[in-house]
C-alpha positions as a Markdown table, in Angstrom:
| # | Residue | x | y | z |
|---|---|---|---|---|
| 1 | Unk | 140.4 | 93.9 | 212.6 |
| 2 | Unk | 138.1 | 92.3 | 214.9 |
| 3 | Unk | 136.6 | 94.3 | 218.2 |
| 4 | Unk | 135.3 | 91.5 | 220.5 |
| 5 | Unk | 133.1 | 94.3 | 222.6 |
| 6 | Unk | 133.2 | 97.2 | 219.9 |
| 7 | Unk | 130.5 | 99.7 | 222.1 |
| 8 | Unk | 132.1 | 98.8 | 225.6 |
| 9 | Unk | 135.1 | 100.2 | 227.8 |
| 10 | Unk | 135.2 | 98.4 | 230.4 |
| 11 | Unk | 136.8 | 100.6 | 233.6 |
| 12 | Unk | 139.7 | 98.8 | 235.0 |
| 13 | Unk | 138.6 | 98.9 | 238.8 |
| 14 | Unk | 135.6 | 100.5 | 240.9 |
| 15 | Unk | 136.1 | 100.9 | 244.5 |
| 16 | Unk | 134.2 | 102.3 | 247.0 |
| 17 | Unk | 135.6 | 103.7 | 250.9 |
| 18 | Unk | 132.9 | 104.7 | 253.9 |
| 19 | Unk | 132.6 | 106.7 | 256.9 |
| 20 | Unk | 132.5 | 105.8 | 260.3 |
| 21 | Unk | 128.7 | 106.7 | 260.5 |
| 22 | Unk | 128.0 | 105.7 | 256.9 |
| 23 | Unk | 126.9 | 109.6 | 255.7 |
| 24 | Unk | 129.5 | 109.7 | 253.1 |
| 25 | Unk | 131.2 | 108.0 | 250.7 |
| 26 | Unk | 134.2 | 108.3 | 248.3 |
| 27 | Unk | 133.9 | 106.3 | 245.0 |
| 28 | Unk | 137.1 | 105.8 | 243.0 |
| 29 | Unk | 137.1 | 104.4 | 239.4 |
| 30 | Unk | 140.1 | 103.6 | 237.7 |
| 31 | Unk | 139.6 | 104.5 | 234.2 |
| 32 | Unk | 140.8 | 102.7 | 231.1 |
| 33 | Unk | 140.1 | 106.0 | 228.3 |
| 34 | Unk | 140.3 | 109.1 | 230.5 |
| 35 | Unk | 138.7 | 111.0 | 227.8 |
| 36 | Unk | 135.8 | 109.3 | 228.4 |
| 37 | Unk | 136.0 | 109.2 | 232.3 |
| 38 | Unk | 136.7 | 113.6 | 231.8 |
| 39 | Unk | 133.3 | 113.9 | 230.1 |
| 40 | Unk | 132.3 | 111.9 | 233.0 |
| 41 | Unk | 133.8 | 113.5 | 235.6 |
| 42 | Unk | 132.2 | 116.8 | 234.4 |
| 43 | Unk | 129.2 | 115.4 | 234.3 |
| 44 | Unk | 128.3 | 113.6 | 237.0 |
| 45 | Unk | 130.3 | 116.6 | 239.8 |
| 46 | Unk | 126.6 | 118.0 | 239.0 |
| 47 | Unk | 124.5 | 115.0 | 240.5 |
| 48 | Unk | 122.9 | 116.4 | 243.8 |
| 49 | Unk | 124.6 | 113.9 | 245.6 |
| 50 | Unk | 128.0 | 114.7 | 244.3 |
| 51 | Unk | 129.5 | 117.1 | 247.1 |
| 52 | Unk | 133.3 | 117.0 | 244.8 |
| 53 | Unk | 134.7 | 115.2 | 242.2 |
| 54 | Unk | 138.4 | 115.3 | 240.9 |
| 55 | Unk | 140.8 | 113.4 | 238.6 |
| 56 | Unk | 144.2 | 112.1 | 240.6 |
| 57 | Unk | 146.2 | 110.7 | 237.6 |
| 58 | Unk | 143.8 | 108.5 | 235.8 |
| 59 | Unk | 141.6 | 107.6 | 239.4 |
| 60 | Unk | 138.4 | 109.2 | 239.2 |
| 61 | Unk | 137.0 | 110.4 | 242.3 |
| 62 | Unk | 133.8 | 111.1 | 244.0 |
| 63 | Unk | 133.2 | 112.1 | 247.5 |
| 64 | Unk | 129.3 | 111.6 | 247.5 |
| 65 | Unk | 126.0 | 111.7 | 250.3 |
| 66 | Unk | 124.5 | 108.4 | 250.8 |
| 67 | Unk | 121.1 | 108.6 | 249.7 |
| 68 | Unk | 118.9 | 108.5 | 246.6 |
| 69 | Unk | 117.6 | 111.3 | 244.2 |
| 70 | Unk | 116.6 | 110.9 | 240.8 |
| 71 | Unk | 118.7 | 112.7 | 237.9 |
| 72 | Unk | 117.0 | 115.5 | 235.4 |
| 73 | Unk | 119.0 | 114.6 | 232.6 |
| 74 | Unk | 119.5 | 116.6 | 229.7 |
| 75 | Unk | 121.2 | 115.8 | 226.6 |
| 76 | Unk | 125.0 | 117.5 | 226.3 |
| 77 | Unk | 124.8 | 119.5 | 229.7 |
| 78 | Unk | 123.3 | 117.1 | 231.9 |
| 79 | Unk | 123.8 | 114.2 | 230.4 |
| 80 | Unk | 125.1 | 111.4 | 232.8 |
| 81 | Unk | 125.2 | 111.1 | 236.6 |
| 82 | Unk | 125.3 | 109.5 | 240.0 |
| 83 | Unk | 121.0 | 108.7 | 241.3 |
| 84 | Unk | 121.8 | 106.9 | 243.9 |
| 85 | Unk | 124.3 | 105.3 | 247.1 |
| 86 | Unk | 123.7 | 103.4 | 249.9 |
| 87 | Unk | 125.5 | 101.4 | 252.2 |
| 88 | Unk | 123.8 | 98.1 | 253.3 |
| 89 | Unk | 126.1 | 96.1 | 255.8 |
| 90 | Unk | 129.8 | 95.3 | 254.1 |
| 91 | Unk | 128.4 | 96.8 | 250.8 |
| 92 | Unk | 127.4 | 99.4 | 249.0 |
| 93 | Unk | 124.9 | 99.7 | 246.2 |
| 94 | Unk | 125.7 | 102.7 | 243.4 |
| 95 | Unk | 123.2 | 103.6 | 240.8 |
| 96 | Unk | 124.2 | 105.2 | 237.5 |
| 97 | Unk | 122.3 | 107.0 | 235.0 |
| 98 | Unk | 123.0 | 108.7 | 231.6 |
| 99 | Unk | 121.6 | 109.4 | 227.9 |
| 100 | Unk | 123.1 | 107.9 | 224.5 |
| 101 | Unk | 127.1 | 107.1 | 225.2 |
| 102 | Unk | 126.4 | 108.5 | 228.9 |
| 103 | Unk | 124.2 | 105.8 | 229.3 |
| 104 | Unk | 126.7 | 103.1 | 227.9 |
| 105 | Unk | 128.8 | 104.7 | 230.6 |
| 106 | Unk | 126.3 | 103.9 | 233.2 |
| 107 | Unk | 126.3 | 100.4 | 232.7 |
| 108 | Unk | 128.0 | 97.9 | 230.5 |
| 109 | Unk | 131.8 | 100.1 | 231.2 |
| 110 | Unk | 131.3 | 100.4 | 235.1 |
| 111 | Unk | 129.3 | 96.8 | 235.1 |
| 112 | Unk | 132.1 | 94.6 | 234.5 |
| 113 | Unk | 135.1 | 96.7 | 236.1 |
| 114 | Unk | 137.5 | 95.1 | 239.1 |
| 115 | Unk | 136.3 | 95.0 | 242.0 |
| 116 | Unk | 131.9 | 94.9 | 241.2 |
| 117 | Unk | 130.1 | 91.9 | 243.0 |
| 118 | Unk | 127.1 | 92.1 | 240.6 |
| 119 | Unk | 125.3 | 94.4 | 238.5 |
| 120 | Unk | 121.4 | 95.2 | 237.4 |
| 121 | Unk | 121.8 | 96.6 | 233.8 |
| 122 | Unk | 119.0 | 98.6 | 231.6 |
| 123 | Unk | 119.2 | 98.7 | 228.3 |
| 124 | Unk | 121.8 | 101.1 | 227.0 |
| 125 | Unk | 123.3 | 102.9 | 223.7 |
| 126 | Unk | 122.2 | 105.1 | 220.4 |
| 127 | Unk | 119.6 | 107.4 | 221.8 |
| 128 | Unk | 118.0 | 105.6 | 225.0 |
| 129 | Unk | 118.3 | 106.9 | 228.9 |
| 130 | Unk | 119.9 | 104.0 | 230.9 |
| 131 | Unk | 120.6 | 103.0 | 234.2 |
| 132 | Unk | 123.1 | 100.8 | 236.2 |
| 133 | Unk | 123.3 | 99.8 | 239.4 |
| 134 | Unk | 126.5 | 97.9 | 240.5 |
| 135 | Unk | 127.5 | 96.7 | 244.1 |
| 136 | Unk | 130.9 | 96.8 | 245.6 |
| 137 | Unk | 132.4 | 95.7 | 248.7 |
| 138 | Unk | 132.4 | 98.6 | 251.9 |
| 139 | Unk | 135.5 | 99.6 | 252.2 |
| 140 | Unk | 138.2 | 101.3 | 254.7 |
| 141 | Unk | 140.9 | 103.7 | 253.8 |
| 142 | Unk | 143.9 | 102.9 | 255.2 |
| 143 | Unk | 146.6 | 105.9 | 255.2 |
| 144 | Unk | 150.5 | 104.9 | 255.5 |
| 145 | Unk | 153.1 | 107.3 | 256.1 |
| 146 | Unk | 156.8 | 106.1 | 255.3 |
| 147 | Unk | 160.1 | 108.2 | 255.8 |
| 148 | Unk | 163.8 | 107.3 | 256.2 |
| 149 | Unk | 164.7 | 104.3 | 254.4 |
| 150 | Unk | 167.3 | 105.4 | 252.2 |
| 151 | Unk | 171.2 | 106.4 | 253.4 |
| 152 | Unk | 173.3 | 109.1 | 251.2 |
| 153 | Unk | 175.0 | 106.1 | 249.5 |
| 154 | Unk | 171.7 | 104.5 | 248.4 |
| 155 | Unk | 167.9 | 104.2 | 247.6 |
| 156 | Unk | 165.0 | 106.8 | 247.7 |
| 157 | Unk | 162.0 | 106.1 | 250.0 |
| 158 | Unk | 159.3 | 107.0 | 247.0 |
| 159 | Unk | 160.4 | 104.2 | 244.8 |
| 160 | Unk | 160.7 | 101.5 | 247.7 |
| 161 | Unk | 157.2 | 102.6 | 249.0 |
| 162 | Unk | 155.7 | 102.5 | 245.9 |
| 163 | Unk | 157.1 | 98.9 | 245.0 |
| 164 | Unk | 156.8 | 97.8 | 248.3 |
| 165 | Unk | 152.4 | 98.9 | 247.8 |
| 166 | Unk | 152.0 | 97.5 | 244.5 |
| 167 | Unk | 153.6 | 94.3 | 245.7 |
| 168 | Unk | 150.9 | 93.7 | 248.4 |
| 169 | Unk | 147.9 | 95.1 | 245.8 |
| 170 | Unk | 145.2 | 93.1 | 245.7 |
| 171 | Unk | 141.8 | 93.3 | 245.3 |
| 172 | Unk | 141.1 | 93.1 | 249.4 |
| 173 | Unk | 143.8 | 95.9 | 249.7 |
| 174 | Unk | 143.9 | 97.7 | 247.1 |
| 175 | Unk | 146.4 | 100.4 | 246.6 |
| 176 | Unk | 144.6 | 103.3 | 245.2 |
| 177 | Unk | 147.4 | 106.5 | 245.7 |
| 178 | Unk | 150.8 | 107.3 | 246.5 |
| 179 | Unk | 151.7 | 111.0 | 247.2 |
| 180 | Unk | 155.5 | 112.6 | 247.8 |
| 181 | Unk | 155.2 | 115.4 | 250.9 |
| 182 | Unk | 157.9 | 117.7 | 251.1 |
| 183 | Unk | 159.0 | 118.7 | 254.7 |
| 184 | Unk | 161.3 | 120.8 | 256.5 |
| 185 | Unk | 164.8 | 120.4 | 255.3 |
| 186 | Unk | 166.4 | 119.1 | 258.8 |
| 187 | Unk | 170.6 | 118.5 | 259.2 |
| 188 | Unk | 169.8 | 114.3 | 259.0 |
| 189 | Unk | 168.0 | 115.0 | 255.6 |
| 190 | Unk | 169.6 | 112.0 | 253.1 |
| 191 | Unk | 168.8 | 115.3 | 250.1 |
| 192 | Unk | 165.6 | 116.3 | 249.5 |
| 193 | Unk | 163.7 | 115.6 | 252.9 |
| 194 | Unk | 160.5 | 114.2 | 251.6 |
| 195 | Unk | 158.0 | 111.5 | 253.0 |
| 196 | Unk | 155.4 | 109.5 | 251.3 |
| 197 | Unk | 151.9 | 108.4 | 252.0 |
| 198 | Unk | 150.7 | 105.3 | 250.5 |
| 199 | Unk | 146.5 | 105.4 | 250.4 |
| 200 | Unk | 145.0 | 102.3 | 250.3 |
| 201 | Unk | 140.6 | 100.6 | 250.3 |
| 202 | Unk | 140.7 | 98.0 | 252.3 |
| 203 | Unk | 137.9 | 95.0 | 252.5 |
| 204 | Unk | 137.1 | 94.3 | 256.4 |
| 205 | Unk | 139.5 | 92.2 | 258.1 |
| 206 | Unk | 142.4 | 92.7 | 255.3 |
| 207 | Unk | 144.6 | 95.7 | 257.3 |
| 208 | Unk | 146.1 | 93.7 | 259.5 |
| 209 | Unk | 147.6 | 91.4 | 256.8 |
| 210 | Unk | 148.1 | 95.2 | 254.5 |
| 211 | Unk | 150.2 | 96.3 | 257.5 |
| 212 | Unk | 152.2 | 93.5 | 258.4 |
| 213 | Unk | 153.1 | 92.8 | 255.0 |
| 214 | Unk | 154.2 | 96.1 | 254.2 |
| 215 | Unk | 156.2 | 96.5 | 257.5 |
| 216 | Unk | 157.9 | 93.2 | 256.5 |
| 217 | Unk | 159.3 | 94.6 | 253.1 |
| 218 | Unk | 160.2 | 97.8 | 254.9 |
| 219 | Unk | 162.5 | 95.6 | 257.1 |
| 220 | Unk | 163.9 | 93.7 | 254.8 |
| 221 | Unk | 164.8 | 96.1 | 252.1 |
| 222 | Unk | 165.3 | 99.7 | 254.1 |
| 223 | Unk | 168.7 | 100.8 | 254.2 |
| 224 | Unk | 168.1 | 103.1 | 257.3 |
| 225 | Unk | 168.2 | 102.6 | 261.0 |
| 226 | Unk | 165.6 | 105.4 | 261.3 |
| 227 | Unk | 162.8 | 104.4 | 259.5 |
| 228 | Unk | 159.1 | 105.7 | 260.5 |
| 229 | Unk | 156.4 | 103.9 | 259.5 |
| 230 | Unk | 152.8 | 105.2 | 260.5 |
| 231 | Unk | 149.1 | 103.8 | 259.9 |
| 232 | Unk | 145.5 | 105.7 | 260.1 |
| 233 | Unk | 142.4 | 104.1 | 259.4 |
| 234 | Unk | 139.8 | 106.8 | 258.8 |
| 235 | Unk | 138.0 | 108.3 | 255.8 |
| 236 | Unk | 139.9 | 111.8 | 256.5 |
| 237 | Unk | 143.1 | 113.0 | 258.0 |
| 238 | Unk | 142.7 | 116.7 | 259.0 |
| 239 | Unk | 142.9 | 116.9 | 262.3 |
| 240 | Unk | 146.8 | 116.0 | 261.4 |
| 241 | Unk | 147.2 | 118.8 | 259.4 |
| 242 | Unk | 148.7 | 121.1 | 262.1 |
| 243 | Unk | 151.1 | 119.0 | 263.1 |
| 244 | Unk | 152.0 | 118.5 | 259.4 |
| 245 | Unk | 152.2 | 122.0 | 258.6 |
| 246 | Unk | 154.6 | 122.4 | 262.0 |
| 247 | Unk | 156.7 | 119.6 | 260.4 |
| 248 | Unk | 156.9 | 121.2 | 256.8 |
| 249 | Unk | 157.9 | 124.5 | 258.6 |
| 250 | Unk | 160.5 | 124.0 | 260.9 |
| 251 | Unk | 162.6 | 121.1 | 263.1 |
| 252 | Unk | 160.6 | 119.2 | 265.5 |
| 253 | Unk | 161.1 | 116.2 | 267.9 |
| 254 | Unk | 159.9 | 112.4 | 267.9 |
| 255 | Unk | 158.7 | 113.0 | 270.8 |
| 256 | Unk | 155.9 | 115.7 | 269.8 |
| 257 | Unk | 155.3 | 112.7 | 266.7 |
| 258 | Unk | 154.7 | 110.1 | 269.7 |
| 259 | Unk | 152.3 | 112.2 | 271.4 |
| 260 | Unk | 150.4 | 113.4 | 267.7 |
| 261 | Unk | 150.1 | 109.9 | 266.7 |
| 262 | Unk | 148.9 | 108.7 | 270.4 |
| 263 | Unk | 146.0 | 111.6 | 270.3 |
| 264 | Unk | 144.5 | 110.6 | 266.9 |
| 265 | Unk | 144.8 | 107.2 | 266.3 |
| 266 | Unk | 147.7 | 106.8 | 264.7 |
| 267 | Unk | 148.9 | 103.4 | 265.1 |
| 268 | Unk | 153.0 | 103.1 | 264.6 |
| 269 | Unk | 154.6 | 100.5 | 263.3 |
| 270 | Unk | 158.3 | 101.1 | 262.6 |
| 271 | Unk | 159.3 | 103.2 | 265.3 |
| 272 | Unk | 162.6 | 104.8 | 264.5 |
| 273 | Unk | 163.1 | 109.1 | 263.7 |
| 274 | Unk | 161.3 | 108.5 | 260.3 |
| 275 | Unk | 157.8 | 108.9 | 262.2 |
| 276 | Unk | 158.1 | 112.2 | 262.1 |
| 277 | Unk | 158.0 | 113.1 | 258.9 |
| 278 | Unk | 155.6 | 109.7 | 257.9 |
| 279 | Unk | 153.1 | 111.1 | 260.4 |
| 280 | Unk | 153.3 | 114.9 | 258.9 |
| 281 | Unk | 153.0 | 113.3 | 255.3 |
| 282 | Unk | 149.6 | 111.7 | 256.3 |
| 283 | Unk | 147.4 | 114.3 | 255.7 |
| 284 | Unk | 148.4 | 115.3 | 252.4 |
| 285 | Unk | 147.2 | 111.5 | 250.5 |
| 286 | Unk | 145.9 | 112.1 | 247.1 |
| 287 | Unk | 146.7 | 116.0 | 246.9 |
| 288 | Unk | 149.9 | 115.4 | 244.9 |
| 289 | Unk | 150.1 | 118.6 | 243.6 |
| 290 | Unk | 149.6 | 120.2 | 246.9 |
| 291 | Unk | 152.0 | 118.2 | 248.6 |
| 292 | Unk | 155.2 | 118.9 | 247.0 |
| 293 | Unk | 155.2 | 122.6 | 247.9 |
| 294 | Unk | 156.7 | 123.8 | 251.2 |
């Protein structure tokens, strides 16, 4: 046996999205050993500038304060954590702290991950408090809402949206969550009446390329001469969540869709019936197990 790197894991992708105003931020890290990125994820919830932190599959997440305060650790309860974010321009800087293993954590494994423009790295491992900083490229999320592709002969909108988003992944767009949203089960259902919201962090300037591409590959592959393809670029989506939960509760028309997509910024781009359930499944990205209950 031979380990090239025998005290590092290095986490498969680190992305950061922003607000509008630049107050908060949402850090994602895809994790290569989710054991280690639990222990984590337990830890670090408890930094001052954690407001939540949650698993979704093996994404870590982090919806954090900007600012700076520095960690009390203490060995096995508050061991590791995040001391410090701030957004400077189109990036944003993240510091890392921890103790023994947490502190390997901090830097070499998040150093070196997808998606890090460069790194300032203490010394780190056996019994030592370490600190990392990395920065990332300021991101955008970018929420798409797909229904209607399929006929009752063929295909499934899920699996086409999902192909169709890891197709155009990259590390400008990256496609960060897919989530199933059961709604009302109307007359024109194919079978099970669900829509699907693709979540992706976009660098500046890459939507319009993210959007065209995936409107392209809806056009060429859907089977249906209603699809419904909706955008949203904005760190949060509640303000659609009444319309959503009218959708998921009853029958209602495009028309009401056009006119809740107009009001919040909702940009459509494949305008057939499908819009109404891709708009109602907007507000539901990253809460899979949320989503699939009417």
């Amino acid at each position: 046996m031979e380990l090239s790197d025998p005290y590092n894991i290095t986490y498969k992708g680190i992305y950061a999205v922003a607000d509008r105003k630049n107050e908060h931020v949402e850090i994602m890290e895809h994790s290569s050993c989710y054991g280690g990125s639990a222990w984590a994820l337990y830890h670090y919830s408890k930094s001052p500038l954690v407001i939540r932190g949650r698993a979704v599959g093996d994404m870590m997440r982090y919806l954090v304060r900007i600012g700076s305060i520095p960690l009390d650790l203490r060995s096995s309860v508050a061991a590791a954590g995040i001391e410090s974010v701030i957004v400077d321009g189109d990036e944003i800087e993240i510091t890392y702290s921890g103790l023994g293993g947490g502190g390997v954590g901090a830097t070499t494994c998040r150093a070196y991950a997808a998606g890090v423009l460069r790194c300032r790295l203490s010394e780190s491992g056996g019994g030592k408090r370490a600190s990392g900083t990395i920065v990332v490229p300021r991101r955008e999320r970018v929420l798409v809402g797909i229904d209607n592709t399929d006929s009752k002969e063929v295909g499934a909108t899920w699996t086409l949206a999902h192909n169709i988003a890891t197709a155009v992944d990259s590390l400008e767009r990256k496609y960060i969550s897919h989530t199933l949203v059961q709604l009302f089960p109307v007359p024109e259902k194919t079978q099970n009446c669900v829509g699907t919201v693709l979540e992706f962090a976009c660098t500046r300037g890459a939507k319009k390329e993210l959007l065209d591409t995936i409107c392209e590959g809806l056009e060429k592959y859907s089977v249906s001469n209603e699809t419904g393809m909706v955008a949203l670029s904005d760190f949060e989506a509640s303000a659609l969540m009444e319309y959503s939960r009218l959708c998921r509760s009853r029958m209602i028309t495009k028309e009401l869709a056009i006119e809740t997509a107009r009001d919040n910024g909702v940009e459509i781009c494949i305008d057939g019936k499908g819009i109404i359930g891709a708009l109602a499944a907007i507000p539901w990205f990253s809460r899979n197990d949320e989503s699939v209950v009417l």
